[in-house]
C-alpha positions in Angstrom: 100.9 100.4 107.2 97.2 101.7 107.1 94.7 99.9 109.5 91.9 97.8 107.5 88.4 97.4 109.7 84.7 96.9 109.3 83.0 99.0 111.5 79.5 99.3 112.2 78.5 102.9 113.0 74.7 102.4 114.6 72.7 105.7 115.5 76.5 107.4 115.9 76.5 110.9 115.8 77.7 112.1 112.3 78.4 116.1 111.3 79.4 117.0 107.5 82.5 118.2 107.1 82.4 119.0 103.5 78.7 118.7 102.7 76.6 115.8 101.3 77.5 115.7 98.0 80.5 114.8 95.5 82.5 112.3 98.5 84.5 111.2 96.0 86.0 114.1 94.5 85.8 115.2 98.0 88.1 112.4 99.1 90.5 112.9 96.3 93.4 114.4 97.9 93.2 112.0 100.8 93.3 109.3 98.0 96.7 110.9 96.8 97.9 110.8 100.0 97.2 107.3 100.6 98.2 105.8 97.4 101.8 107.5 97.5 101.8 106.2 101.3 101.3 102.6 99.8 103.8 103.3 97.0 105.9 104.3 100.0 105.5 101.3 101.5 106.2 98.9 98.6 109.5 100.2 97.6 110.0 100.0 101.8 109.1 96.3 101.9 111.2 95.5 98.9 114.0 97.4 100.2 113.7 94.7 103.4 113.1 91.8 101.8 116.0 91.8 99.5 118.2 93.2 102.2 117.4 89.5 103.9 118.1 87.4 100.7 121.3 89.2 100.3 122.2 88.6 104.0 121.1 84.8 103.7 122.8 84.3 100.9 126.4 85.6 101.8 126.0 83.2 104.8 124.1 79.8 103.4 127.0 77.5 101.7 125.8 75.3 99.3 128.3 73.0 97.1 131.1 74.1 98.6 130.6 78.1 98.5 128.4 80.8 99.8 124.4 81.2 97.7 126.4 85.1 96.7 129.1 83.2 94.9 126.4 81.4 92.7 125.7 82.8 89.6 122.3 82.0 88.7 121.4 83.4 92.4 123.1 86.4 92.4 121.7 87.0 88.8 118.1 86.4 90.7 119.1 89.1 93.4 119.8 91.7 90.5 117.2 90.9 88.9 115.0 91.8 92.3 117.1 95.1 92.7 116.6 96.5 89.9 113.2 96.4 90.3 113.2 98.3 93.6 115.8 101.0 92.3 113.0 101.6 89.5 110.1 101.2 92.4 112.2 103.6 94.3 112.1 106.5 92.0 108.8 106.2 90.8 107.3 106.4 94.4 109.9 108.9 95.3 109.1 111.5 92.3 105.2 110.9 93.2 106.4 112.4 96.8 108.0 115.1 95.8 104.5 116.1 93.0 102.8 115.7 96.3 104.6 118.1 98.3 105.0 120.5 95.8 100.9 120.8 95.4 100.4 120.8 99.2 103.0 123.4 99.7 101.4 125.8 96.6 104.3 125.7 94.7 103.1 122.9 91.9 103.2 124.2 87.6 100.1 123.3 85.7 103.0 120.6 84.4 103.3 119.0 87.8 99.9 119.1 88.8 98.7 116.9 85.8 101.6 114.6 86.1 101.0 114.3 89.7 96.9 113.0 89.1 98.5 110.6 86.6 101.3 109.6 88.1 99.8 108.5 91.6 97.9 105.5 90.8 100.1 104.3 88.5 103.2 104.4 90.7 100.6 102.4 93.8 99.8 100.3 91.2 102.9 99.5 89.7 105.1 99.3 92.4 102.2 97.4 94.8 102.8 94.0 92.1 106.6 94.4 92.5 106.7 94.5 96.3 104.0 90.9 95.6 106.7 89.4 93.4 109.6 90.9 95.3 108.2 89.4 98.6 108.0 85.9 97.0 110.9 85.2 95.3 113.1 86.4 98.2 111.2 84.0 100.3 111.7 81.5 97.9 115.5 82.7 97.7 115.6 81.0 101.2 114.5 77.8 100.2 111.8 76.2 102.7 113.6 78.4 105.5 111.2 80.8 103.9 108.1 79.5 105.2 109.5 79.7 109.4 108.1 82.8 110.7 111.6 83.6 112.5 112.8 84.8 109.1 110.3 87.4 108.7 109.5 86.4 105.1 106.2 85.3 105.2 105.1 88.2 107.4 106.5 90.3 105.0 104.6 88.5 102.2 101.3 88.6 103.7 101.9 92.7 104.0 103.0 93.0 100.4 99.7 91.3 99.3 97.6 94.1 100.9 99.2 96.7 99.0 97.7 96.1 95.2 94.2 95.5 97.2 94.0 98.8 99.6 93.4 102.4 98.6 92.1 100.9 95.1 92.9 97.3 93.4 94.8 97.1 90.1 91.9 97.1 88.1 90.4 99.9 89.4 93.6 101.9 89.7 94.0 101.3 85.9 90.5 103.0 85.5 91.1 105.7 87.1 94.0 106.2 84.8 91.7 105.6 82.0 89.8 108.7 83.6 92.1 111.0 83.6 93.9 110.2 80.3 90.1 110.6 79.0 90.0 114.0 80.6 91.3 116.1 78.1 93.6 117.2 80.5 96.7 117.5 79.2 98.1 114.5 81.5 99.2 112.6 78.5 101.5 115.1 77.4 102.7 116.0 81.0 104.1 112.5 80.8 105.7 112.5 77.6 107.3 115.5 78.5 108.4 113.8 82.1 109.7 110.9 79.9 111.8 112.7 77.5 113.4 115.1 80.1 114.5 112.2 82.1 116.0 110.5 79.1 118.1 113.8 77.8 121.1 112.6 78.9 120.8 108.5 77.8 123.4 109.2 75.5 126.6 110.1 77.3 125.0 107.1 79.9 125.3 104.7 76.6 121.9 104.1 77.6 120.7 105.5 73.9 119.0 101.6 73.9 117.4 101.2 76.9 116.2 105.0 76.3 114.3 103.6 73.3 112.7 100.9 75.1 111.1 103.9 77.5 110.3 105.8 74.3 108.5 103.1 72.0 106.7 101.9 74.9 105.1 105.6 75.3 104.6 106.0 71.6 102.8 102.2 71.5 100.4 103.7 74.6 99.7 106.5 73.1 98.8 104.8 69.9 96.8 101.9 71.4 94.8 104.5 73.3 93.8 106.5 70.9 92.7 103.2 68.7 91.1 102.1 71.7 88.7 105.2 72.5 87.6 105.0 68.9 87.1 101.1 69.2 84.8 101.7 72.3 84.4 101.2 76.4 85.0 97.8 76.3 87.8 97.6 74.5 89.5 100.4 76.7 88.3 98.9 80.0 89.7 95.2 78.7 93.2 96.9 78.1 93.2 99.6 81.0 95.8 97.9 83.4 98.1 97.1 80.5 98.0 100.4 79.6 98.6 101.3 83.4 101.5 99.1 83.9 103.4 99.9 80.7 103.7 103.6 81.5 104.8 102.8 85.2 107.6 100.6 83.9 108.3 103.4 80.8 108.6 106.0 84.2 110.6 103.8 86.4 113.1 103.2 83.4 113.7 106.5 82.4 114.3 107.8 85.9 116.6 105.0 85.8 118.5 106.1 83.1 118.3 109.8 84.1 119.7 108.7 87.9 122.2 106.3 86.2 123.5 109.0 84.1 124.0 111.1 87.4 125.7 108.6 89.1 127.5 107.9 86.5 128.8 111.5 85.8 129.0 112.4 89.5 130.5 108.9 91.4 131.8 106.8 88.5 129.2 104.6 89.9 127.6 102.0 87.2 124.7 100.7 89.2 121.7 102.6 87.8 122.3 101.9 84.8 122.5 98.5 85.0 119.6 98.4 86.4 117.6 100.3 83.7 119.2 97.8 81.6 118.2 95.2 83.6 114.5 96.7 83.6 114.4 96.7 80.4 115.2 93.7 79.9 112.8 92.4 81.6 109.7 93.7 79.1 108.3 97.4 79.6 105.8 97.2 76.8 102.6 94.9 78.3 100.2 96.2 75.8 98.6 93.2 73.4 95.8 93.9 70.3 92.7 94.8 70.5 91.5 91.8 69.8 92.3 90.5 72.8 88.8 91.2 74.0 87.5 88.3 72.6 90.0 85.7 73.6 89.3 86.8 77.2 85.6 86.3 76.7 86.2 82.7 75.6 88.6 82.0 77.8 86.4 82.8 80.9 83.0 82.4 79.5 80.4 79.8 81.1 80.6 77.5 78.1 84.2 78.0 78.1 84.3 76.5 81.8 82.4 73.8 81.9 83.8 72.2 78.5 86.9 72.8 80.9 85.8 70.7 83.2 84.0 68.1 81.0 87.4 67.5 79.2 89.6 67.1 82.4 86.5 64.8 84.0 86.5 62.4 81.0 90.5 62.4 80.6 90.4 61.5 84.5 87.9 58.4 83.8 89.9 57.8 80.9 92.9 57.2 82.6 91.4 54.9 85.6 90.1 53.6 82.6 93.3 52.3 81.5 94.4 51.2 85.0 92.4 49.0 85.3 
């Protein structure tokens, strides 16, 4: 993990390194760094916690059998592992973008999926290794919450991850800026997505292939709508947008590993978890409209109404006690 401080740096000698001006672009490549060290670290912490609810459960006996023998548990546990496969390959295709610019040998393709692809795979997988952490904790019941378990340590450390080297929200606007760029990321993507997918039909994964597809097609559509509509509108649906190409990318690396292992070890796992994925919803993007159900929702006069209502329902009720 990276080390979070507050330091106070009084009459301390400082000398430029890179000039005075533009720190942030300056600090980009550290950034990428960073954010694929998080990503890293999520699929890592996922990868641990799972590997204890599968332990636990092999060994806790409940009714008369072990937690593994349950079928609504062990269809939890699947559930969590085919999210970290996806995590997994995400972060790991990030790494290898990474090493392929540092080491000179990056396309034009790479390089523009690579400032895309970064803080959408910390962003995406940084909320799996969150929800990861706390269901497996929850897996153990309130054995969960005793420190010996290594559960809630490993919950408090997954929080950190969607907050450091750049939140959600402003990890999702930073995608905004560089699908805004004119850049050509957009269609690096596409192009990422469909090569991964090329072999979804000897997988039979021709469906969940789809999913990955009409997902892209929807984000591509809603952004487009959403530029014309204005800032707001774009900044109100940013990490939707985000979110929905991470899971597009983690399923169809799914379905392109599955079909490997499929072809190469007879082995079924990936894609049953790319079915599994998608499943569990790939497309988060919602109207436009939406803008103005937030604004109501969270407005001043929206609160306090809020509150009014739930005061007077509460003297209403000790009302009718006595």
């Amino acid at each position: 993990m990276l080390p979070t401080a507050e330091l106070t740096l009084d009459g301390a000698l400082a000398i430029p390194v890179a000039g005075l001006d533009d720190g942030i672009k300056k600090m980009g490549p550290m950034l990428n760094v960073t954010r694929t060290w998080n990503a890293v670290c999520s699929v890592a912490g996922m990868r641990r916690a799972i590997a204890l609810s599968l332990d636990y459960a092999r060994k806790r006996v409940v009714f008369g059998a072990p937690l593994s023998e349950k079928a609504l548990h062990v269809d939890t546990l699947a559930g969590l592992q085919a999210e970290q496969m996806g995590a997994f390959l995400l972060a790991f295709r990030v790494v290898e973008l990474l090493g392929r610019e540092e080491a000179g040998v990056a396309d034009d393709h790479e390089v523009r999926l690579g400032r895309l692809l970064t803080p959408i795979a910390k962003l995406t997988t940084a909320r799996q290794a969150v929800a990861t952490a706390s269901e497996a904790l929850e897996s153990f019941g309130g054995a969960g919450y005793v420190e010996d378990t290594g559960l809630p340590r490993l919950l408090r450390d997954a929080q950190v991850l969607s907050i450091w080297e750049g939140t959600t929200n402003v990890l999702s606007l930073d995608v905004l800026r560089v699908l805004g760029q004119g850049s050509g990321a957009f269609q690096a993507f596409e192009s990422e997505i469909r090569h991964c997918l090329e072999k979804a039909e000897s997988a039979d994964a021709a469906r969940e292939a789809k999913v990955a597809l009409d997902a892209v097609a929807h984000a591509g559509r809603w952004l487009e709508a959403a530029l014309a509509e204005g800032r707001d509108a774009t900044e109100a649906g940013a990490r939707r947008l985000a979110l929905t190409l991470g899971r597009a990318m983690e399923l169809a690396r799914l379905v392109e590993h599955g079909a490997w292992l499929l072809e190469a070890k007879g082995d079924p796992r990936g894609i049953a978890a790319a079915r599994r994925v998608a499943r569990n919803g790939v497309d988060l993007i919602v109207d436009l409209h939406a803008l103005d159900e937030s604004r109501a929702l969270v407005g001043d006069g929206a609160l306090i109404r809020s509150g009014g209502d739930a005061h007077g329902m509460h003297i209403a009720h000790v009302e009718r006690r006595r």
